[in-house]
C-alpha positions as a Python dict, from the first residue, in 0.01 Angstrom:
ca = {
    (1, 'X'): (0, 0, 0),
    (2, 'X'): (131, 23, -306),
    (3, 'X'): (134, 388, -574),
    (4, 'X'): (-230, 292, -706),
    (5, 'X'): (-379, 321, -373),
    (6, 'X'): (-214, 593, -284),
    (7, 'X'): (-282, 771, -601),
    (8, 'X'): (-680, 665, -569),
    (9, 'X'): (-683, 775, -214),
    (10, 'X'): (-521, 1122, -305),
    (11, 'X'): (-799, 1187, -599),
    (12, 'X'): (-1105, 1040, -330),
    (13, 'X'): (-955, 1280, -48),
    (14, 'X'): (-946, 1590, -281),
    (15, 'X'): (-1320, 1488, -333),
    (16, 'X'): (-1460, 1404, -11),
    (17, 'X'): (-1251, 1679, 181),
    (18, 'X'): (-1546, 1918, 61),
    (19, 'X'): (-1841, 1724, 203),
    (20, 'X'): (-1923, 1769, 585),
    (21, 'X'): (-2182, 1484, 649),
    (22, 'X'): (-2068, 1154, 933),
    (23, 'X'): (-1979, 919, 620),
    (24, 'X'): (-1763, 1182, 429),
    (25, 'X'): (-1565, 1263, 755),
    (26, 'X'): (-1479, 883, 837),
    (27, 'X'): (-1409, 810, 507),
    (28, 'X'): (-1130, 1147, 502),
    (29, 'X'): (-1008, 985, 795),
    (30, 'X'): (-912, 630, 614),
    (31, 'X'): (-769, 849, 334),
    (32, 'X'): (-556, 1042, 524),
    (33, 'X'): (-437, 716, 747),
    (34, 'X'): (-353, 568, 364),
    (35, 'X'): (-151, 926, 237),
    (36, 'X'): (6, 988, 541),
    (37, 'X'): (147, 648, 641),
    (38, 'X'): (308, 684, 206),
    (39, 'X'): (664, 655, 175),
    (40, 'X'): (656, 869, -117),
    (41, 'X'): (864, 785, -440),
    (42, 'X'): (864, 1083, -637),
    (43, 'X'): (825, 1463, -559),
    (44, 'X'): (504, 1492, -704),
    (45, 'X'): (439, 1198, -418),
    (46, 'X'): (546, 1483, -188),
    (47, 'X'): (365, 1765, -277),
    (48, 'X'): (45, 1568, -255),
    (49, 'X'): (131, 1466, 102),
    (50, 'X'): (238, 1788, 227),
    (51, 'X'): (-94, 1924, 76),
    (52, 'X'): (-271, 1683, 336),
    (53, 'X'): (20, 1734, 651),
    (54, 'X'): (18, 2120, 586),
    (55, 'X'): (-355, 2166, 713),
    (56, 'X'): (-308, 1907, 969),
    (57, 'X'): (-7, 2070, 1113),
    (58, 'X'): (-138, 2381, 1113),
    (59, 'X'): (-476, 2274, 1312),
    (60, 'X'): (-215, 2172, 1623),
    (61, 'X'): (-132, 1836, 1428),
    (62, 'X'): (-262, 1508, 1472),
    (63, 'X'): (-243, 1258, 1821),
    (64, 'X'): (-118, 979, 1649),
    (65, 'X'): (194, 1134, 1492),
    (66, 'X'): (102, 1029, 1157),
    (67, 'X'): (203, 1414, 1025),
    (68, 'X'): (525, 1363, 1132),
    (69, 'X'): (568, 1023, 998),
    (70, 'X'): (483, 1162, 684),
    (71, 'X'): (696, 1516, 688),
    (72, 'X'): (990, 1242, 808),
    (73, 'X'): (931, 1047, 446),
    (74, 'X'): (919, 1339, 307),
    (75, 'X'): (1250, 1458, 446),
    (76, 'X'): (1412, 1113, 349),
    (77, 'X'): (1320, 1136, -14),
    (78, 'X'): (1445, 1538, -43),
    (79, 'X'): (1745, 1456, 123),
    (80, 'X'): (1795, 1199, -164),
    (81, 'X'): (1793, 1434, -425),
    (82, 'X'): (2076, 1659, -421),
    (83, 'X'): (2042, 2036, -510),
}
């Protein structure tokens, strides 16, 4: 998946996160799957992600360990950038 898609699936999942009806929820679901399985490239990258893992993780996290995929590729790309 390359930045577009994640980009388009960050601005569609800030959209549909509001609705509630069947369609909505699967399609969150395919957006998340796309954000969370990222490697991200930049910290903006980051901060998007976390802004999806953070109310995941906080709801007892998710059974397929996509979260901590993501907080993982997170880690990697802080851990790149020296302080």
């Amino acid at each position: 998946m390359g930045r577009a898609s994640f980009s388009h699936a960050i601005v569609q999942f800030s959209n549909l996160n509001t609705s509630a009806d069947e369609a909505a929820y699967r399609a969150v679901e395919t957006l998340e799957r796309v954000i969370l399985d990222h490697v991200p490239k930049t910290l903006a990258e980051a901060a998007a992600m976390l802004d999806v893992v953070i109310p995941e993780v906080m709801a007892g996290g998710r059974a397929d360990g996509r979260d901590v995929k993501a907080l993982r590729s997170i880690r990697d790309l802080l851990g790149a950038h020296p302080i």
